[in-house]
N, C-alpha and C positions, 0 to 999 in steps of 0.2 A: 284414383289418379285424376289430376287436375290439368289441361292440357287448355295453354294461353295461344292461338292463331292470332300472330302480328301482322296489319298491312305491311309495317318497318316504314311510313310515311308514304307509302305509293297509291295513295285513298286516288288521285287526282288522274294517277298514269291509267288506270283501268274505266275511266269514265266516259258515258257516262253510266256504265252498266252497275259500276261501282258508288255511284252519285245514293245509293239506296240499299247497297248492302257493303257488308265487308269482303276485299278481296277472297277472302276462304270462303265466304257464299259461292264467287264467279262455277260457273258449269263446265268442265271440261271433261271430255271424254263421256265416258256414263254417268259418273257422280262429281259432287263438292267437293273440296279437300273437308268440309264437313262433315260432311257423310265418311268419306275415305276415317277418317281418324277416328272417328264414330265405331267402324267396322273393323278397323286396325285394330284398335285399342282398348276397344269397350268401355271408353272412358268419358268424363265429363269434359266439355269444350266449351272454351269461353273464347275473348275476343280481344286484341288489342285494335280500336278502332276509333276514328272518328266520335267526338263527342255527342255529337247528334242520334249516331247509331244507336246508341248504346242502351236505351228504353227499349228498344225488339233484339239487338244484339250484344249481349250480357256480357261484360268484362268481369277478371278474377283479380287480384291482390295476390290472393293467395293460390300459388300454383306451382304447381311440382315442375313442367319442363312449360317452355317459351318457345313456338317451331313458327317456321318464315311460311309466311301464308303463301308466298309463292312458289312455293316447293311441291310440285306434286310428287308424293311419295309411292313409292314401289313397296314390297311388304321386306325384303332386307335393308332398306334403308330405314323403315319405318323400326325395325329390331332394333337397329342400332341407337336411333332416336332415345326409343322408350329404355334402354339398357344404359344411357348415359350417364358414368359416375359424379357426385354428385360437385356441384361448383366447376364445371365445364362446360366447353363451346366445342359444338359440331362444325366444323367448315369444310368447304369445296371450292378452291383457290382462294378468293378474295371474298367469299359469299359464307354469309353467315347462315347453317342451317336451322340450328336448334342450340340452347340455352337450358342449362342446367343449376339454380343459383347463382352463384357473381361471374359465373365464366373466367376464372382467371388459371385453370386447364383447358387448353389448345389439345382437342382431338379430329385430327385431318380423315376424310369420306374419301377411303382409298377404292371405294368400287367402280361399278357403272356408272357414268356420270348420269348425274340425278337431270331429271325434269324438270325444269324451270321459268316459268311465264315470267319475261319483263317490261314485254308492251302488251298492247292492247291484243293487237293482232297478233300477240301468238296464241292466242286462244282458239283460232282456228287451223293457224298453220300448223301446231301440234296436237291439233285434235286427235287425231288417226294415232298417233302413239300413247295419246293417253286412254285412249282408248282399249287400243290392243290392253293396255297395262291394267286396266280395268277390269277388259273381260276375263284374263287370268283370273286376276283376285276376286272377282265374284263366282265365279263361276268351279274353280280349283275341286275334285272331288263332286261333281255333282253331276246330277244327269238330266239335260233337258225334256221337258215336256215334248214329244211328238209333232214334229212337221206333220202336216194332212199331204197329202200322196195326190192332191192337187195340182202341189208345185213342182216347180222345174228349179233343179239345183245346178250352180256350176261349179266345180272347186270342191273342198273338203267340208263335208255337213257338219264334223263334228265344232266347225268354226260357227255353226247357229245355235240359239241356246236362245229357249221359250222358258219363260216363268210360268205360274198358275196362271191358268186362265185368260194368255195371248192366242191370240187368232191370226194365222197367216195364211189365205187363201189364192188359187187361180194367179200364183204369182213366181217371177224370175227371180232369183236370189244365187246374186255371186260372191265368192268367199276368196279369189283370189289375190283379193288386191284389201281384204282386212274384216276382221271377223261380222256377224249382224247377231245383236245383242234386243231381244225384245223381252220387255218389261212386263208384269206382271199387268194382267190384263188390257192391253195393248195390242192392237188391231192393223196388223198389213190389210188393205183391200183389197178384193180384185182387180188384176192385169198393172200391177204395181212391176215394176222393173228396178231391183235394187244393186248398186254394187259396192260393196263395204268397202271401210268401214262404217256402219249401222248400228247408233244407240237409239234406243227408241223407247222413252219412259214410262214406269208406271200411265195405265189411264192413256197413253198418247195414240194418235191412229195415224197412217200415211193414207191421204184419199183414194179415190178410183184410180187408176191408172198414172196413178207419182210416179214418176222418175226421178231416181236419188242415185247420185257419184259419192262415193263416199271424200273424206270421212264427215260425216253429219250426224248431229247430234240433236236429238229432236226430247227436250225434257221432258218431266209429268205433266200430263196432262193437255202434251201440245196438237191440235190438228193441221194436216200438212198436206197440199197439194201440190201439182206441177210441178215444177223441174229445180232440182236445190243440187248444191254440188260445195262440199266444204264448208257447211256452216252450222253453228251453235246455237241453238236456241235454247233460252233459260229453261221455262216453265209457264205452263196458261196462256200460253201463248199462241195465235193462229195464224196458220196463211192458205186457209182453203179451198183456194182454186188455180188456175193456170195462172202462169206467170214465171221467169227466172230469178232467184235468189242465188247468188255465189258467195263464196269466200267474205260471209256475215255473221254479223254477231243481232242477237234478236234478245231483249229483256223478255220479263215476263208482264203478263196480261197487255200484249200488241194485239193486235188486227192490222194483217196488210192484207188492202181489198181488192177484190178481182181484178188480174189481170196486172197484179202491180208487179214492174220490172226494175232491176237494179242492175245496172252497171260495175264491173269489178273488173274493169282494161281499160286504157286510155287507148284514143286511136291512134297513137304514135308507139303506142307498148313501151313506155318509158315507165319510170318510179311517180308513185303517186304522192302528193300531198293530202291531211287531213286535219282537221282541227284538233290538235290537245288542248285538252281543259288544265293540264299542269302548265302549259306557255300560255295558254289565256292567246294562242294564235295557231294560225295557220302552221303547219313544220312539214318539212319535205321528211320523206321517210323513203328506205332502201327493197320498200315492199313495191311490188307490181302488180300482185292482185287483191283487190281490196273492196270489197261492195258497202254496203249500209251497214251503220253500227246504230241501233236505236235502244234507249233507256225504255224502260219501265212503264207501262201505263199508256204510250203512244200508239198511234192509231195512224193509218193513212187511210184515202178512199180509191176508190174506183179506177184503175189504167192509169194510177201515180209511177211516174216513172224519176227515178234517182241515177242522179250522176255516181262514176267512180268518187267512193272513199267519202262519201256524204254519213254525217253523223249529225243525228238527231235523240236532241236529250229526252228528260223525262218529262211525261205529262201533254204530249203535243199532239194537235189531230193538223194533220196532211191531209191539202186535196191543191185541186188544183190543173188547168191546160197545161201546165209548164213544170220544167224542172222545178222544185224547189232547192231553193240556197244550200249548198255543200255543207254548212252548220244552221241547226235549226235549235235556237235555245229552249231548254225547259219553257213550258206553259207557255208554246206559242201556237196560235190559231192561225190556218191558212198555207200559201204557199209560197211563191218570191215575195211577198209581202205582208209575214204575218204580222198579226196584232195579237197582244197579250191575251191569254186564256184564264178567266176568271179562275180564283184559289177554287170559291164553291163550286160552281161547274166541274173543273175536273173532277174533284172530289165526288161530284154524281155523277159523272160520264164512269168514273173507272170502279162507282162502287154497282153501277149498273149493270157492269160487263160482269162481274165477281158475283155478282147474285144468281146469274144465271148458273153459277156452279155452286150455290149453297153459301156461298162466302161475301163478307164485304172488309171493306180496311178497319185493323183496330186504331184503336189511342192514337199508339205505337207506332204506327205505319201511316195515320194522319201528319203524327209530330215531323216525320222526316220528311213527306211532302212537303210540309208548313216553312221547314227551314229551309229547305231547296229553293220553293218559290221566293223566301226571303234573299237568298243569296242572288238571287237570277234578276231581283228587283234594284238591289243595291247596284248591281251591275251595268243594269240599263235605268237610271232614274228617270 
């Protein structure tokens, strides 16, 4: 089976994490809707995406069902998906779920109302339940690896679940407020203070003594210090030492450097403004808490401290005495006053940081930087 994951046009609304992959990449919960349909399905996955993508993110022609990339699916909804007869359309009110041939049968999602990302930010605000909805399906029928008799539990253990070869020591793990889900060789440290919801990826470690609120989502391979409370981070991605992160979104292969703080409340407690890259402006939005959103490949330094609802694209090294600007465009260098970040330079800053894990960018992953910087150039000539 051939299974097509459509942005539906919202390449822009998910940005800039989406600047570099297709919405069904984004990280929610434990896994991709990649991975999810992947595991759902057992099937092959292609892409409706962005032109550019599509050299690392593979489109089909030829495909048996069409499902809305913003659909996080449950495993009965995912039944019904893959059960669709055939020249019909899934819907749930006004929302298209899934495509079967011409669609010209209407079949209405009389269940639990489905899971649905349509800004940016709900990728944090519904983390915690896609979460939960995750650890179901991964976990359904299995039986976790062994807590060490180290830790101190609060709440119901069977809400903890160790892969092969995860380590969780000399640490506080609370279950009441949403399951902790540790990944297959993945490292709680000691005097770690956790309270779920907790995804914690393939390869990822929480440093010495993190403190994490759930629901946080730390991907493959991520290391994670200090104090985090509601936030997503992609993959490869670091934040090593002490410092607050809330209610953020973090791409893969970042570095935010010691001590680096982010804001996610105005001082008046009012609704925050943030840059969309689909209005090309500033937009007020009806969220309240909101910290840093950074693309792919950016970097901050030392005691960078970020305003509420600051977004910073791909490709950008942060430093700086001072806030930096509430939008920081792709390949910019600096802080209230960057200047542009040379094409080649990043291209060795981020293949530098990748080498220290065996890896560096392909072709592939050049071409959609290449085009990024292209687009970011026309924009500011």
């Amino acid at each position: 089976m051939k299974l097509v994951l459509a942005d539906n046009g919202l390449h822009k609304r998910f940005a800039p994490l989406t600047l570099t992959r297709p919405v069904a990449d984004l990280r929610i919960g434990i896994l991709t809707n990649t991975e999810r349909w992947k595991f759902l399905a057992n099937a092959e996955v292609y892409y409706e995406t962005e032109t550019y993508l599509q050299g690392k993110f593979v489109t089909s022609e030829d495909r048996d069902i069409t499902i809305n990339a913003t659909v996080i699916p449950s495993r009965e909804l995912a039944e019904v998906i893959l059960s669709l007869p055939d020249n019909s359309v899934l819907n749930y009110g006004t929302t298209e779920l899934a495509r079967k041939g011409n669609g010209v049968n209407q079949v209405r999602w009389t269940g639990e109302q489905p899971l649905i990302i349509s800004q940016r930010w709900h990728l944090y605000q519904f983390n915690g339940t896609a979460l939960e909805q995750d650890f179901q399906l991964l976990t359904k029928d299995r039986v976790s690896q062994p807590l060490s008799v180290t830790n101190t539990v609060i709440g119901d253990p069977s809400q903890i679940f160790l892969e092969e070869g995860a380590v969780v020591e000399a640490s506080m793990l609370n279950t009441k407020s949403g399951p902790i889900y540790i990944g297959k060789d993945a490292e709680i440290m000691e005097g770690c203070s956790v309270r779920g919801g907790l995804a914690l990826g393939e390869h990822a470690a929480l440093k010495m003594g993190a403190k994490v609120y759930g629901a946080v989502t730390l991907g493959p391979h991520c290391k994670v210090g200090g104090e985090v409370n509601n936030v997503v981070f992609q993959a490869y991605s670091n934040k090593g030492h002490d410092g607050f992160l809330g209610n953020a979104l973090i791409g893969e292969w970042c570095n935010l450097g010691a001590d680096t703080n982010t804001s996610n409340l105005k001082n008046n407690y009012g609704n925050v403004s943030t840059y969309s890259y689909e209005a090309e402006a500033e937009i007020k939005t009806d969220v309240q808490f909101m910290g840093v959103c950074m693309g792919d490949h950016s970097k901050c330094g030392i005691n960078t401290m970020f305003n509420t609802a600051t977004v910073v694209g791909v490709s950008c090294n942060v430093f700086g005495a001072e806030f930096p600007n509430k939008f920081v465009p792709s390949f910019s260098w600096g802080g209230q006053s960057p200047v542009p970040f040379q094409f080649d330079k990043a291209v060795e800053y981020a293949n530098n940081m990748m080498r220290r894990r065996g890896m560096e960018l392909t072709n592939e992953e050049i071409d959609i930087l290449r085009e990024i910087h292209s687009q970011k150039t026309k924009s500011n000539p």
